[in-house]
Backbone as CSV, one residue per row, in Angstrom:
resi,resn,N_x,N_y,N_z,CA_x,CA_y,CA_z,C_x,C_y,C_z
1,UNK,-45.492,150.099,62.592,-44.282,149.473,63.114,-43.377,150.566,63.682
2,UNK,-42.760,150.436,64.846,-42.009,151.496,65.274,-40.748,152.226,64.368
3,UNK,-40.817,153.286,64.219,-40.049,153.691,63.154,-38.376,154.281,63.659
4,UNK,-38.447,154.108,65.329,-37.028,154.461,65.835,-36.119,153.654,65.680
5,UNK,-35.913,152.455,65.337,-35.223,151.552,65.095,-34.527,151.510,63.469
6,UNK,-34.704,152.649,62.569,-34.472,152.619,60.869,-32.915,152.481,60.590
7,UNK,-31.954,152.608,61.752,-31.050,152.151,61.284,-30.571,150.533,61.487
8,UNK,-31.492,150.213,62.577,-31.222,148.827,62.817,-32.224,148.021,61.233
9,UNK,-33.008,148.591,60.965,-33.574,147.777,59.856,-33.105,148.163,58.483
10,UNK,-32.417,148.985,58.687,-31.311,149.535,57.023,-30.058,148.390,56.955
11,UNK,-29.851,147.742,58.322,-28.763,146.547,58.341,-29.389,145.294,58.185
12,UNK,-30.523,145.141,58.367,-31.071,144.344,57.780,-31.352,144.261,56.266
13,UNK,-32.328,145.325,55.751,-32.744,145.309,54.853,-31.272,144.748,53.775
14,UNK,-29.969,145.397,53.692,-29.088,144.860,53.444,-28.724,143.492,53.118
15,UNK,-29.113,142.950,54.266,-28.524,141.369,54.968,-29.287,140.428,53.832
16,UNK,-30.850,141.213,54.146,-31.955,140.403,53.334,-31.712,140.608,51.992
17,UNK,-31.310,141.450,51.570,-31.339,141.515,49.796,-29.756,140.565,49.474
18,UNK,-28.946,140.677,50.331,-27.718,139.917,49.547,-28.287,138.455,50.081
19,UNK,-29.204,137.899,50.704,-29.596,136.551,50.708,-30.213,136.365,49.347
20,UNK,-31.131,137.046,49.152,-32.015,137.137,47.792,-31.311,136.640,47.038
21,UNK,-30.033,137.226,47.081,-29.346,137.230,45.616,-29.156,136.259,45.534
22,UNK,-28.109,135.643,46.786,-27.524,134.353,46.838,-28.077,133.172,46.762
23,UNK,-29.537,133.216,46.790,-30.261,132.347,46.819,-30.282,131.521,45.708
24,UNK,-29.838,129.951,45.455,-29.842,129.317,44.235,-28.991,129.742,43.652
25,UNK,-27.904,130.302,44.187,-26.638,130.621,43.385,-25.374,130.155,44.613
26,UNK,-25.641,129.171,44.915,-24.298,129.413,46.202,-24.575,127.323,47.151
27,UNK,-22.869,127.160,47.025,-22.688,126.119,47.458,-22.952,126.050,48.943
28,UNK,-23.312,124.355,49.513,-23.054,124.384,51.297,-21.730,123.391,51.433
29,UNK,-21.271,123.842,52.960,-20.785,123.002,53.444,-21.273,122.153,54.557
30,UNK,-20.259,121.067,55.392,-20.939,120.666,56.749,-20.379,120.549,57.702
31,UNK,-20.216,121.276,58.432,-20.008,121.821,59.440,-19.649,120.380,61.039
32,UNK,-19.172,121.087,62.053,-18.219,119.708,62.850,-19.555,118.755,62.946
33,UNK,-20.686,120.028,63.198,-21.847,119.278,64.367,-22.770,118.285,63.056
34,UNK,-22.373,118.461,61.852,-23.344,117.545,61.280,-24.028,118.829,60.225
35,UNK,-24.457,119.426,60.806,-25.441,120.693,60.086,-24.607,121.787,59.222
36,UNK,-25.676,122.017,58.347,-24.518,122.822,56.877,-24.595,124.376,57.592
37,UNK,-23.804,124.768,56.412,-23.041,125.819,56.462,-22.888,126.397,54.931
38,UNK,-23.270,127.924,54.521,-22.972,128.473,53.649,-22.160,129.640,53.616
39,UNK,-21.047,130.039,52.456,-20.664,131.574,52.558,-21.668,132.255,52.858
40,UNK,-23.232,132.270,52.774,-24.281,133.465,52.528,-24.699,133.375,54.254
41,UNK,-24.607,132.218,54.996,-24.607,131.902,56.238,-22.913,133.119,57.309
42,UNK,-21.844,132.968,56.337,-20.646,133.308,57.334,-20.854,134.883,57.121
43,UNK,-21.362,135.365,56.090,-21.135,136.626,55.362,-22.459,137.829,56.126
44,UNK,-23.762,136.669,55.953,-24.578,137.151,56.797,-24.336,137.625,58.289
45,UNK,-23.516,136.602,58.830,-23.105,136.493,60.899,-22.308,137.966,60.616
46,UNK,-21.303,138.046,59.880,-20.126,138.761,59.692,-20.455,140.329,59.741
47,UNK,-21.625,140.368,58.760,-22.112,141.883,58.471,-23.371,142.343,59.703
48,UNK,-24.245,141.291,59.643,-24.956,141.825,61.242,-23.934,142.243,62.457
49,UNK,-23.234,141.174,62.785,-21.802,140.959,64.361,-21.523,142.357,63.781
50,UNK,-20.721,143.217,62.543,-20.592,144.229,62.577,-21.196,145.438,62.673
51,UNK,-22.364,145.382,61.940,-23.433,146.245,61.941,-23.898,146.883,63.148
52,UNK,-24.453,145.517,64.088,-24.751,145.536,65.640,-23.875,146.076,65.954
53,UNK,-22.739,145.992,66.141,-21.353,146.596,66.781,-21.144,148.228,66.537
54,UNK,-21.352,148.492,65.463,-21.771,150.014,65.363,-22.626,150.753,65.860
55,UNK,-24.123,150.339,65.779,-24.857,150.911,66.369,-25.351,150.311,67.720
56,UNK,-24.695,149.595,68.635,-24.975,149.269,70.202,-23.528,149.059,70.792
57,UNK,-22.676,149.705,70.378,-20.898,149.601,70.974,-20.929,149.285,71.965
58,UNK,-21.802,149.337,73.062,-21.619,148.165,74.226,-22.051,146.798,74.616
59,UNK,-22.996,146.613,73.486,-23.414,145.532,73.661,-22.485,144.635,73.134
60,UNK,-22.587,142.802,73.962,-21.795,141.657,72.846,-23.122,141.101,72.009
61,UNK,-22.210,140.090,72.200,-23.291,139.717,70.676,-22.485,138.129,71.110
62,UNK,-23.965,137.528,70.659,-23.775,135.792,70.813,-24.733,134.968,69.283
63,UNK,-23.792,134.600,68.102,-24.598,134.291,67.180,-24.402,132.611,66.910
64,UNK,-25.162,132.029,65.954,-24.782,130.964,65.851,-23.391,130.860,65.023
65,UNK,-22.876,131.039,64.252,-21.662,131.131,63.378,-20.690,132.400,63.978
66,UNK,-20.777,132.922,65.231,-19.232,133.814,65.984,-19.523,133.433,67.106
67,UNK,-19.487,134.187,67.776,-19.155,133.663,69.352,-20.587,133.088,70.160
68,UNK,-20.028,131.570,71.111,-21.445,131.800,71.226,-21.391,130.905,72.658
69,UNK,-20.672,131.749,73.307,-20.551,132.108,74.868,-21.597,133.289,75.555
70,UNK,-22.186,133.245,76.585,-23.563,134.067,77.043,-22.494,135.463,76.996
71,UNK,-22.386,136.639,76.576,-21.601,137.413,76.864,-21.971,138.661,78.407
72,UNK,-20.756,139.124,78.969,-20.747,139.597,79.865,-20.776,141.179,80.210
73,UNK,-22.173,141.618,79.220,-22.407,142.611,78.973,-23.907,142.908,79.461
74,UNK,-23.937,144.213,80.001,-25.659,144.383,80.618,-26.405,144.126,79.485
75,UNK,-26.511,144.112,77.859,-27.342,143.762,77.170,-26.437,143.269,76.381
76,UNK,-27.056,142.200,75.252,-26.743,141.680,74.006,-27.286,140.992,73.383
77,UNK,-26.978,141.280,71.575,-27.707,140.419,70.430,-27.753,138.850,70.779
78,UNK,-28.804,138.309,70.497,-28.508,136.667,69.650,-29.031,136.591,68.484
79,UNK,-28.133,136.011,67.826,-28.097,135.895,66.389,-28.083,134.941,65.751
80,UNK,-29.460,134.596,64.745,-28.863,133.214,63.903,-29.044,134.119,62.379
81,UNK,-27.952,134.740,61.762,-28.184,134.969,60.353,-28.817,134.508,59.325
82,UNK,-29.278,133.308,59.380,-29.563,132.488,58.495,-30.477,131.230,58.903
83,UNK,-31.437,131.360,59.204,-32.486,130.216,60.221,-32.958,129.595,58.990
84,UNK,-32.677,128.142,58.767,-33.628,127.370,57.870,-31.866,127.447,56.970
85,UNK,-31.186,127.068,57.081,-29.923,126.774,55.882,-30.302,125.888,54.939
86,UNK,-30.904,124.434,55.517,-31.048,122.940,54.663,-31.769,123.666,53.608
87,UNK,-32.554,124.478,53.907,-33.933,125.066,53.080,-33.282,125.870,51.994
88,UNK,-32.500,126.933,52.368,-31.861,127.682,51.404,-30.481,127.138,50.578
89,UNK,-30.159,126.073,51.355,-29.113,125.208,50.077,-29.993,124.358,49.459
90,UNK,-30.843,123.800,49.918,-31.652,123.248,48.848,-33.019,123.872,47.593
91,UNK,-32.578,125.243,47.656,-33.579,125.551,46.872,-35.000,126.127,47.415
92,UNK,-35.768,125.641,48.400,-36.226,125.991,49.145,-36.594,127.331,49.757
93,UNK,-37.472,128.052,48.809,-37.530,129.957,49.243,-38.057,129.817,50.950
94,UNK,-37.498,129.617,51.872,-38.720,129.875,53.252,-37.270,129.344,53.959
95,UNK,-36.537,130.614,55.243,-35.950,131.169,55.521,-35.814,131.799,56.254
96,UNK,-35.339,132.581,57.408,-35.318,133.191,58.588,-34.001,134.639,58.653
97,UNK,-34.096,135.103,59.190,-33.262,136.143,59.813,-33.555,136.460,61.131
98,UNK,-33.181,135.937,62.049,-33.138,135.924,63.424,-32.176,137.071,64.360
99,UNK,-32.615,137.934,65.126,-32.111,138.491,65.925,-33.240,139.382,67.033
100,UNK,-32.304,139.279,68.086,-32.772,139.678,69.764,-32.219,140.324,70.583
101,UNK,-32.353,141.282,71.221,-31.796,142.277,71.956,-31.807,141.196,73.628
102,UNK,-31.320,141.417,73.940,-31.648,140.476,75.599,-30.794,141.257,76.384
103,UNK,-31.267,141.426,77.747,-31.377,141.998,79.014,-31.329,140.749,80.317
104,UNK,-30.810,141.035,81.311,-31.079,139.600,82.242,-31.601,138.474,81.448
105,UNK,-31.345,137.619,80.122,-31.057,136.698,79.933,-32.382,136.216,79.299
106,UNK,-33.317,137.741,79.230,-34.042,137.417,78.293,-34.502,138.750,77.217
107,UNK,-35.283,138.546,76.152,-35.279,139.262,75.083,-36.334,140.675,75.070
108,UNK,-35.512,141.676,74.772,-36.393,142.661,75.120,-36.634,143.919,73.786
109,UNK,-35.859,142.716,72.630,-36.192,143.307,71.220,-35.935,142.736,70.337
110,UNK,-36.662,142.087,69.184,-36.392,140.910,68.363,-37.276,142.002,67.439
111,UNK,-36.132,140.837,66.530,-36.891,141.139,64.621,-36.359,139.653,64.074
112,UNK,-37.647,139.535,63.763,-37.362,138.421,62.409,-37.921,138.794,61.007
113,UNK,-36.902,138.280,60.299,-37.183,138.902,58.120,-36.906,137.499,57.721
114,UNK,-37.832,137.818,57.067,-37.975,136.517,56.047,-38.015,137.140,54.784
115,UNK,-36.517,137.069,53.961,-36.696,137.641,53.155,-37.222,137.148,51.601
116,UNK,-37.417,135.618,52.068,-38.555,135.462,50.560,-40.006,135.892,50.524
117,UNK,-39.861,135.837,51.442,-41.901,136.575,51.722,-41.856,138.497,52.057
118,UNK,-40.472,138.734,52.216,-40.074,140.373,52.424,-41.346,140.528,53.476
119,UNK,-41.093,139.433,54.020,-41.914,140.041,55.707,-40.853,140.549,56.974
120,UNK,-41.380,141.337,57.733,-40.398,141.769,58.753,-41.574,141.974,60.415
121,UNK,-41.161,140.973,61.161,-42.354,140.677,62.099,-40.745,141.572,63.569
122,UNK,-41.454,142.674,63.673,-40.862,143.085,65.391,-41.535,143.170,66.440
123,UNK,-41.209,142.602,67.675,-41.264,142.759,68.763,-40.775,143.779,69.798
124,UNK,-41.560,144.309,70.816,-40.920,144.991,71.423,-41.767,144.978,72.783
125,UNK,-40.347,144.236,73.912,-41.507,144.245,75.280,-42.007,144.909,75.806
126,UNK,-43.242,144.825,75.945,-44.274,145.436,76.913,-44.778,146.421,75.672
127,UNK,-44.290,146.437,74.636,-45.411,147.398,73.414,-46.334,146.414,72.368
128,UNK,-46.232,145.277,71.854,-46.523,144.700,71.359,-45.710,144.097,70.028
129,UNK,-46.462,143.551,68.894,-45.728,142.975,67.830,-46.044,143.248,66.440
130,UNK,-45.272,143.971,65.694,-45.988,144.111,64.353,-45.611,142.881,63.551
131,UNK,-45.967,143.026,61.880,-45.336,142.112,61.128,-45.675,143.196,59.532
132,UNK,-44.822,143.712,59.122,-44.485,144.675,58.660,-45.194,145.771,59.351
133,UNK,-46.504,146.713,58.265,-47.184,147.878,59.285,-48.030,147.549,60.333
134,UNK,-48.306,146.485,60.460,-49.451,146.158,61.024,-49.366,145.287,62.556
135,UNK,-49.742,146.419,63.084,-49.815,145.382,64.424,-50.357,144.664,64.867
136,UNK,-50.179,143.129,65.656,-50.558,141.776,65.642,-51.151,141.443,67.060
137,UNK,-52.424,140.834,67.271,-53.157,140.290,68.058,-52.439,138.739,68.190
138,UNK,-52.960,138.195,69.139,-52.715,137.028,69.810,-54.021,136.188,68.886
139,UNK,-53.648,134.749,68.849,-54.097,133.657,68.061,-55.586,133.745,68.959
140,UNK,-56.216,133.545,67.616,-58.060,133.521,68.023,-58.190,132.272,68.680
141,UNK,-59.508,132.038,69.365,-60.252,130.982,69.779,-60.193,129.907,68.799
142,UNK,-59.896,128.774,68.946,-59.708,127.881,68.428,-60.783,126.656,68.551
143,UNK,-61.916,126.276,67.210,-62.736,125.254,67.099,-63.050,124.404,66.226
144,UNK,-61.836,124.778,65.302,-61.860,123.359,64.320,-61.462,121.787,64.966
145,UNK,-62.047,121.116,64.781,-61.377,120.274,65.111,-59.869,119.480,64.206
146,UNK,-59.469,120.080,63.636,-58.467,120.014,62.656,-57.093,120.841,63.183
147,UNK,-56.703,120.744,63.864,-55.545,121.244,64.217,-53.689,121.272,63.519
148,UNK,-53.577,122.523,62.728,-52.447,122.551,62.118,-51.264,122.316,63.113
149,UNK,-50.192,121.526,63.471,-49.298,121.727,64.369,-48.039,121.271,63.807
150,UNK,-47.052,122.274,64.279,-45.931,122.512,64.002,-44.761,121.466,64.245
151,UNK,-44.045,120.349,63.649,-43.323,119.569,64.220,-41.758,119.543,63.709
152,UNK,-41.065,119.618,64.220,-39.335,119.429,63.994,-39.142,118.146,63.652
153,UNK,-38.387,117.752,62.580,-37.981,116.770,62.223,-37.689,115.930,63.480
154,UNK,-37.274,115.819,64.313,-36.617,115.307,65.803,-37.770,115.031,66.043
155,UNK,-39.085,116.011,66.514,-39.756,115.621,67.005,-41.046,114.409,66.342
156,UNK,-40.830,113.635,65.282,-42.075,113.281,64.506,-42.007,111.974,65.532
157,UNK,-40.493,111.630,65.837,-40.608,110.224,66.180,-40.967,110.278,67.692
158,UNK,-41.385,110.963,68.536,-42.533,111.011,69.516,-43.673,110.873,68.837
159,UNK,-43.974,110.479,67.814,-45.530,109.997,67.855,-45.729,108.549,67.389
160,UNK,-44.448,107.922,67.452,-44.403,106.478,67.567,-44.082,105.952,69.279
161,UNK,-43.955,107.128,69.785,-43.688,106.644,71.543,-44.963,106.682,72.337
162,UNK,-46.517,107.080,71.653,-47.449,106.434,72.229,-48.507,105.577,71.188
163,UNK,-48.253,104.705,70.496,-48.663,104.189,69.376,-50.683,104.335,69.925
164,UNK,-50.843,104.303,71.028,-51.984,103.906,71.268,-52.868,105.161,71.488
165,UNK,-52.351,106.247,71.180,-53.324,107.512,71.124,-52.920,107.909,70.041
166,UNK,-53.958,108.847,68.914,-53.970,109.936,68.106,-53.148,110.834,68.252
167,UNK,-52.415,111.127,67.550,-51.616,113.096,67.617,-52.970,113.757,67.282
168,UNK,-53.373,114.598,67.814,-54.219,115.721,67.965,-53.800,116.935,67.213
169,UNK,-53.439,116.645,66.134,-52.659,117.705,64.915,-52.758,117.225,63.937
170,UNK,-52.819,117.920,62.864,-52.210,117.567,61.525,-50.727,118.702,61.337
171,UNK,-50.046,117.754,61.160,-48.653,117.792,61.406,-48.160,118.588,59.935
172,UNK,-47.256,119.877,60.463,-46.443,120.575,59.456,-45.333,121.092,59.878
173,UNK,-44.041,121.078,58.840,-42.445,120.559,59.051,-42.064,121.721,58.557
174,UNK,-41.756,122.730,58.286,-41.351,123.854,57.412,-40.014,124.126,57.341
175,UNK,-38.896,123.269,58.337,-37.999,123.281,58.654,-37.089,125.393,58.380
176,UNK,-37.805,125.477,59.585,-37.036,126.646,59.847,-37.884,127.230,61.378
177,UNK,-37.042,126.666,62.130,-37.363,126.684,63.699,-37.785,127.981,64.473
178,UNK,-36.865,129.243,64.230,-37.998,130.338,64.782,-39.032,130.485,63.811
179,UNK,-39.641,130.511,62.588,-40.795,130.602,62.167,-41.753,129.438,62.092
180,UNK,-40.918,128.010,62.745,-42.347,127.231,62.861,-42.927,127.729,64.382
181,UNK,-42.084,127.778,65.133,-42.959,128.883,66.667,-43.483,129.665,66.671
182,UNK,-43.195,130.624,65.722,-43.818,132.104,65.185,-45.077,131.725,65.042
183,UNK,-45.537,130.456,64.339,-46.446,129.939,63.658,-47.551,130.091,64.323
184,UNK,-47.381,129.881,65.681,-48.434,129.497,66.433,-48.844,131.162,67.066
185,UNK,-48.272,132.112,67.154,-48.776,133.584,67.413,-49.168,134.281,66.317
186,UNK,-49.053,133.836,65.109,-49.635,134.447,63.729,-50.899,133.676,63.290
187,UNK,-51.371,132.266,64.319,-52.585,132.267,63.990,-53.153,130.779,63.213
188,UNK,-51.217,130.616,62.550,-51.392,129.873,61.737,-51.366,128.266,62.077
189,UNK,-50.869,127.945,63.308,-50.728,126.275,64.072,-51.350,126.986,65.100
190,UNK,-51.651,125.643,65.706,-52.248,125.829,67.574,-51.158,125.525,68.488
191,UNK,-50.226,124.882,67.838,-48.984,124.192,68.884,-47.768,124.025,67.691
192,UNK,-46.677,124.481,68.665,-45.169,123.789,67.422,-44.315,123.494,68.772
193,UNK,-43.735,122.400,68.718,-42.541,121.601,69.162,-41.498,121.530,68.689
194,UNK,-40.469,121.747,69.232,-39.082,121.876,69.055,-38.043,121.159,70.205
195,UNK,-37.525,120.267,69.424,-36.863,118.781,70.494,-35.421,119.300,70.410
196,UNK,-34.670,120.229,69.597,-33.063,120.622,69.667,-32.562,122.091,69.669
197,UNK,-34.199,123.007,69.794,-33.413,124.467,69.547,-32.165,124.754,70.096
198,UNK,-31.381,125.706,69.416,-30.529,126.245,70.298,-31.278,128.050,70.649
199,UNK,-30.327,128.586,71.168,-30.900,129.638,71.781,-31.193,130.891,70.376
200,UNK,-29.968,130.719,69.581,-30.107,131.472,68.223,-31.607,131.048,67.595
201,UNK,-31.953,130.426,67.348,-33.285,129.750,67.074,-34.148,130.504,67.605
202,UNK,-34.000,130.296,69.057,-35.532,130.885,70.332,-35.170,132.632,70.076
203,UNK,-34.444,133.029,69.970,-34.255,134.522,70.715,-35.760,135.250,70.270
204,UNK,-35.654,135.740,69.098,-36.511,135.916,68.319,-38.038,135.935,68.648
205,UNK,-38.134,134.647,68.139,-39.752,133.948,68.590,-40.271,133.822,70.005
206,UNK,-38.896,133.947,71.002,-39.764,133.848,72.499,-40.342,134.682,72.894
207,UNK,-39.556,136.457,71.708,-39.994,137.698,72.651,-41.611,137.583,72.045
208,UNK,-41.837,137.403,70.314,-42.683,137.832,69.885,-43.886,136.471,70.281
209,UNK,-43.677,135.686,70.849,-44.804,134.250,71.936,-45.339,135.075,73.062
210,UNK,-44.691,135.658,73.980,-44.407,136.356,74.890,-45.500,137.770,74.854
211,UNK,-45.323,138.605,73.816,-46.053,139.582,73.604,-47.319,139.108,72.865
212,UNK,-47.717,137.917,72.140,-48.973,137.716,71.802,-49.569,136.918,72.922
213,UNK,-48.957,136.287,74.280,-49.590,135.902,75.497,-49.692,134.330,74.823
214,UNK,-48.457,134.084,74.151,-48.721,132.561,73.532,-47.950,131.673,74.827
215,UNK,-48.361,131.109,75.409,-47.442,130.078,76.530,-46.699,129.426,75.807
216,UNK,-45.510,129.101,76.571,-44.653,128.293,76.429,-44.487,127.349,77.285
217,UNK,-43.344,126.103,77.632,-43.429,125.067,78.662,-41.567,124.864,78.177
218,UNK,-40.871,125.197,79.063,-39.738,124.824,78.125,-39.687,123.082,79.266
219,UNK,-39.162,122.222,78.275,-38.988,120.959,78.450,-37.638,120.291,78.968
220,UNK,-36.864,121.352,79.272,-35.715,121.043,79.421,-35.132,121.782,80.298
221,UNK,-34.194,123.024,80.275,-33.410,124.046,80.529,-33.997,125.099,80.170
222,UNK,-34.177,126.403,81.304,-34.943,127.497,80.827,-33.601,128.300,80.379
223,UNK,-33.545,128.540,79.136,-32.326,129.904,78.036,-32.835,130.536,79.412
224,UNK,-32.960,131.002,80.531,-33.192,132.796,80.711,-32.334,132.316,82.207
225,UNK,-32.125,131.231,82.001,-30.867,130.458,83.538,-29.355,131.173,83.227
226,UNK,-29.454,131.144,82.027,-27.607,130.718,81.715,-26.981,132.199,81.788
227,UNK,-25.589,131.652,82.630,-25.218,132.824,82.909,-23.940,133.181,82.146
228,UNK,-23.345,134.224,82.711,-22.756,134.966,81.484,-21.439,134.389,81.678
229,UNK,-20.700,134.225,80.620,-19.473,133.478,80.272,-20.047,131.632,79.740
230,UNK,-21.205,131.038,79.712,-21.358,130.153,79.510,-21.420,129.898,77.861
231,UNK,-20.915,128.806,77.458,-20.929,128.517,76.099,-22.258,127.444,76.182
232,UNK,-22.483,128.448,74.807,-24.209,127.265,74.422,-23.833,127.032,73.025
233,UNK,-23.253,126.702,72.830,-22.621,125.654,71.298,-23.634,124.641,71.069
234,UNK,-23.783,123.751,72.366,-24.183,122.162,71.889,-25.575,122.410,72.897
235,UNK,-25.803,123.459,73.280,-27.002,123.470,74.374,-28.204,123.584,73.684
236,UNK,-29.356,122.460,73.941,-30.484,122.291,73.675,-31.512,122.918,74.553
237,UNK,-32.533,123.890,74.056,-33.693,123.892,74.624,-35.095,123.916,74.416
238,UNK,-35.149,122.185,74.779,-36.665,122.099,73.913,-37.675,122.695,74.318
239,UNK,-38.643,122.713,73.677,-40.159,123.909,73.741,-40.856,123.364,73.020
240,UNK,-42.382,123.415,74.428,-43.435,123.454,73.781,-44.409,124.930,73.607
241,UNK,-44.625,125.231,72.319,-45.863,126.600,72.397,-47.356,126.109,72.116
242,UNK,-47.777,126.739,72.352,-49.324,126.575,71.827,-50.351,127.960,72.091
243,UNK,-51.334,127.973,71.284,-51.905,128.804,71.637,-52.868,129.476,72.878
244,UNK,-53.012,128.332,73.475,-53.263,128.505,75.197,-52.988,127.092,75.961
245,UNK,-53.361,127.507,77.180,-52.736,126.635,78.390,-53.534,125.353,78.037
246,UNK,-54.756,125.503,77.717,-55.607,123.953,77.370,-54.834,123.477,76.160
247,UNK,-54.315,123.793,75.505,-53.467,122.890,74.319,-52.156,122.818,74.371
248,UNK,-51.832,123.753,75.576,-50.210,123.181,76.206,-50.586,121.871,76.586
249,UNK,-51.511,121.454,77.372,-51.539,120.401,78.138,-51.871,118.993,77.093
250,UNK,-52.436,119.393,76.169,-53.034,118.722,74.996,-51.805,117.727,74.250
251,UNK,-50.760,118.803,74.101,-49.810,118.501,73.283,-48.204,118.274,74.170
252,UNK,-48.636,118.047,75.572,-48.093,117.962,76.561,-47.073,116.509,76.730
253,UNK,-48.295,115.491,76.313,-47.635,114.049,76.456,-46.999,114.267,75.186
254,UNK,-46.419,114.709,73.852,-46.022,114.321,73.127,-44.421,115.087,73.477
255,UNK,-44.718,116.138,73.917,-43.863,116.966,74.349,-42.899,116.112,75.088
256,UNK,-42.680,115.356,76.316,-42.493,115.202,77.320,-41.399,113.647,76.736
257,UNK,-42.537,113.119,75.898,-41.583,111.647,75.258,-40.117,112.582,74.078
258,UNK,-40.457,113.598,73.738,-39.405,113.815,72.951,-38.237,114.397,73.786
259,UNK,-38.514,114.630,74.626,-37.232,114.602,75.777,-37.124,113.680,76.775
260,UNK,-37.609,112.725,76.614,-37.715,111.411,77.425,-38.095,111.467,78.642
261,UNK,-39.050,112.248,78.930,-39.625,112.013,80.337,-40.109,111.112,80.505
């Protein structure tokens, strides 16, 4: 794993152990949009937004819980401190730490930690992707006919919008949105759908899709449009991944009803 980055992962490593702690020890709230909110959620945004700020003083920074207007800086973080909340107020060890370096509006250095599994998966464009020491190949040939696939709560009810075909998956929910995408470049799904990401969600997982040559199809609004001064608060961008272009297309019609095409 590239080892020039040790102070950016000493602010992590941080971030991740005071989640640990907090874990099963700490109330939620709920927030305007519906979706919770924890101190271990504000405390997390608070100490990365600063951290980052020390060591990239020119960069902004756009997280889910501080600012989250495209900022008007040649590079900057996106940040979701805390990916998978429902999961970690409910007990639930499986969890995210999301962050992305981005350049013209797309990502040109991501790390995601998961700190119940004390995994740490980085990206870096045009070098490839580790996940702790070990550096990561792109998802094998695929011939089971059993297909693990990744689905967002949002998305289950597209598979009552073609009652008259099969889902071509066996369907898994893990509820924590950059690592059900991840899913599909580690080997572990052939396809994951996502009907509400926001961009804190994608940053992450698009660089490390991207460097394992996993396609994407975004279904909506391409994140790499939006320009700087724009607020993405309430901005959705759904995605389909899969592990190649024949099972983009596969998982294509299901894709397409969950954004109502």
């Amino acid at each position: 794993m590239p080892d020039n980055l040790d102070s950016l992962y000493a602010l992590l490593d941080e971030v991740s152990e005071r989640q640990r702690q907090d874990f099963g020890n700490i109330m939620s709230d709920i927030k305007d949009d519906g979706t919770l909110v924890t101190d271990c959620d504000r405390w997390s945004d608070q100490a990365l937004a600063e951290g980052l700020k020390k060591l990239y003083p020119e960069d902004g920074i756009l997280s889910e819980e501080g600012e989250q207007e495209v900022p008007n800086t040649e590079c900057y973080w996106v940040v979701d401190p805390l990916d998978g909340t429902t999961n970690f107020a409910a007990g639930i060890p499986y969890w995210a730490i999301s962050i992305a370096r981005f350049k013209k509006g797309r990502p040109i250095l991501a790390v995601l930690d998961i700190p119940p599994l004390r995994q740490r998966i980085v990206a870096i464009k045009g070098e490839g992707v580790w996940r702790n020491d070990k550096i990561l190949q792109g998802p094998s040939v695929f011939t089971d006919s059993v297909y693990c696939t990744s689905l967002c709560s949002r998305s289950i009810a597209a598979l009552q919008k073609i009652p008259t075909d099969k889902f071509p998956g066996t369907i898994r929910s893990l509820g924590v949105a950059s690592l059900n995408l991840v899913s599909v470049g580690m080997g572990q799904t052939v396809a994951a759908l996502e009907a509400t990401p926001k961009i804190w969600d994608l940053g992450a997982a698009w660089l490390v899709l991207m460097e394992l040559e996993c396609p994407l199809r975004w279904l909506g609004k391409d994140p790499a449009t939006q320009l700087p001064g724009t607020n993405l608060e309430g901005a959705d961008f759904p995605v389909l991944v899969a592990a190649n272009e024949s099972l983009i297309e596969t998982f294509l019609p299901w894709g397409n009803e969950v954004v109502g095409q």
